[in-house]
SEKEVO-288935 format. One record per residue (C-alpha): residue in three letters; x, y, z. Coordinates in steps of 0.2 Angstrom, whole numbers, padded with zeros to 4 digits, always signed. Example, Ala and Ser with C-alpha at 12.3 -4.5 7.8 and 13.67 -1.06 7.14 Angstrom:
BEGIN
ALA+0062-0022+0039SER+0068-0005+0036
//
This chain:
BEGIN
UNK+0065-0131-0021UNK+0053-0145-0020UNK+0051-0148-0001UNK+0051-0127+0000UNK+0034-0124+0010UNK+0033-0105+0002UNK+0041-0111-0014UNK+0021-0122-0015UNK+0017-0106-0011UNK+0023-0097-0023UNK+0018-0111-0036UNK-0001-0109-0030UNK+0004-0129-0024UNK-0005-0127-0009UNK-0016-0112-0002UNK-0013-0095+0006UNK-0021-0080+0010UNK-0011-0069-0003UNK-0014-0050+0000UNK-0002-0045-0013UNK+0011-0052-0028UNK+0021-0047-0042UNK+0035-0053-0053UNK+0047-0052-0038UNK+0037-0056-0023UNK+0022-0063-0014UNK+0014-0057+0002UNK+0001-0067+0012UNK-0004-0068+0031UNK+0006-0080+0043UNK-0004-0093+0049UNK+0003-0091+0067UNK+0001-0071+0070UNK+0013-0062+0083UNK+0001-0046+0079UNK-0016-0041+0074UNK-0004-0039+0056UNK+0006-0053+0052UNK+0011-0053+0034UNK+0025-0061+0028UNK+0033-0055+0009UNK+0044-0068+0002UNK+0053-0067-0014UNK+0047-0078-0027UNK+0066-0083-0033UNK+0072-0094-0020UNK+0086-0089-0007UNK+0088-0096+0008UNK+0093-0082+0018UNK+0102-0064+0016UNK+0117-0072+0015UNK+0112-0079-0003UNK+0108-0062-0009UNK+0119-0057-0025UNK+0121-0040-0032UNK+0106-0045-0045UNK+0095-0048-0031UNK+0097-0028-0025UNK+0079-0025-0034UNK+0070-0038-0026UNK+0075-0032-0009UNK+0071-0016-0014UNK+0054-0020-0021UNK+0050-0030-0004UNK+0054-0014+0006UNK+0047-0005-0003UNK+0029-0016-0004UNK+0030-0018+0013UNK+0029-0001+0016UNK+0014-0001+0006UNK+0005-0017+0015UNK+0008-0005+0030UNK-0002+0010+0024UNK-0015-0003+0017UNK-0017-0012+0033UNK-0019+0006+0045UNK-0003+0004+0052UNK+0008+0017+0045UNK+0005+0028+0056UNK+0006+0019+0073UNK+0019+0008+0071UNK+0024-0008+0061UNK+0041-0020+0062UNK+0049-0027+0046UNK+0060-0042+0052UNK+0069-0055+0045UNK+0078-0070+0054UNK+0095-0078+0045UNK+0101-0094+0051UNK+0097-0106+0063UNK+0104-0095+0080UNK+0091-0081+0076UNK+0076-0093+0073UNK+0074-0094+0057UNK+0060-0109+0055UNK+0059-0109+0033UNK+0073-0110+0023UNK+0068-0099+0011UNK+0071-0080+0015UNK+0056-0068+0019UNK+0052-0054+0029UNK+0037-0052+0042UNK+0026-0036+0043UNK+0023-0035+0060UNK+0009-0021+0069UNK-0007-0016+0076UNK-0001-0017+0093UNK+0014-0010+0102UNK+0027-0022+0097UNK+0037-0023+0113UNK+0025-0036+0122UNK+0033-0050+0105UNK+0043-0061+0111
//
């Protein structure tokens, strides 16, 4: 997707704060932080959302939760408490039309709005 903000992303089009990538996904800090941690992990094939997930894309899933759980041991936050969220669709406040998930932690989580 050319006008895809994470696809550029992705492409190395314009720059991020990547902490971590692979074949299936890239992981870098959000720019607007709801937490002391605030990663986001977004799939390098584009989807706009889970409800564009196909049965192929059951790895990549897997290979993001599976990362993120990771990240969270690698940013100290295993242990106290981290969110892995993901918005679909324009009710729940998803801002980028491109699907990714937010690591959320180093604080209790309650006080995000």
């Amino acid at each position: 997707m050319p006008d895809c903000i994470f696809c550029k992303i992705i492409n190395k089009e314009i720059p991020a704060d990547i902490i971590f990538a692979n074949e299936n996904l890239v992981a870098f800090k959000d720019i607007h932080p709801k937490a002391p941690v605030h990663i986001l992990l977004v799939p390098k094939k584009h989807l706009v959302s889970l409800n564009d997930l196909s049965e192929e894309d059951k790895v990549i899933m897997g290979d993001i939760v599976y990362q993120a759980k990771l990240l969270a041991k690698a940013q100290g936050i295993a242990e106290t408490g981290y969110r892995l969220l993901t918005n679909t669709g324009p009710n729940s406040g998803q801002e980028v039309q491109h699907l990714h998930f937010h690591l959320l932690g180093g604080k209790p989580l309650a006080s995000i709005g």
